[in-house]
C-alpha positions, -999 to +999 in steps of 0.1 A: +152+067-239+187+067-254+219+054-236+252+083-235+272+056-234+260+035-264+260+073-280+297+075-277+306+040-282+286+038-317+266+016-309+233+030-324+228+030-366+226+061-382+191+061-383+181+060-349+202+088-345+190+108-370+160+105-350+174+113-318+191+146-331+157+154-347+140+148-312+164+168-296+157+200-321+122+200-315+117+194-278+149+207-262+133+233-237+138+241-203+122+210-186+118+188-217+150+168-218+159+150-184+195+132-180+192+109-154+222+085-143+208+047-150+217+029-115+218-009-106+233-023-073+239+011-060+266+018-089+258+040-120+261+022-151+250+044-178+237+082-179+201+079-200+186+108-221+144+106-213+126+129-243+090+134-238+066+117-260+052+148-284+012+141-290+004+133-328-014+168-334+023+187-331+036+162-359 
C-alpha cells in the first residue's frame, strides 16, 4: 500500500519507489490497481494506492 500524499511530498527513498513504479508496470490492468481515499473521523486524509500481491510463480 503506498500513500499519494507521501508520493508527492517525497517522503519515500528512491528505492521504494523504484519498486512501486516496477509494481505498477507489471500489474496495472483493469481491476488490479485500486485508489481508495484513506478516511479517519469521517474526513479523508490521504488517497492510498492498494497493488495486489503477485504469487511467487509469476516472479
Amino acid at each position: 500500500m503506498f500513500s499519494n500524499t507521501k508520493i508527492a511530498n517525497n517522503e519515500y527513498d528512491n528505492a521504494t519507489l523504484v519498486i512501486y513504479n516496477e509494481l505498477l508496470k507489471q500489474n496495472f490492468y483493469d481491476g488490479g490497481i485500486i485508489n481508495c481515499p484513506y478516511i479517519e473521523n469521517e474526513n479523508i486524509v490521504d488517497y492510498l494506492t492498494l497493488i495486489p500481491r503477485i504469487p511467487s510463480e509469476f516472479l
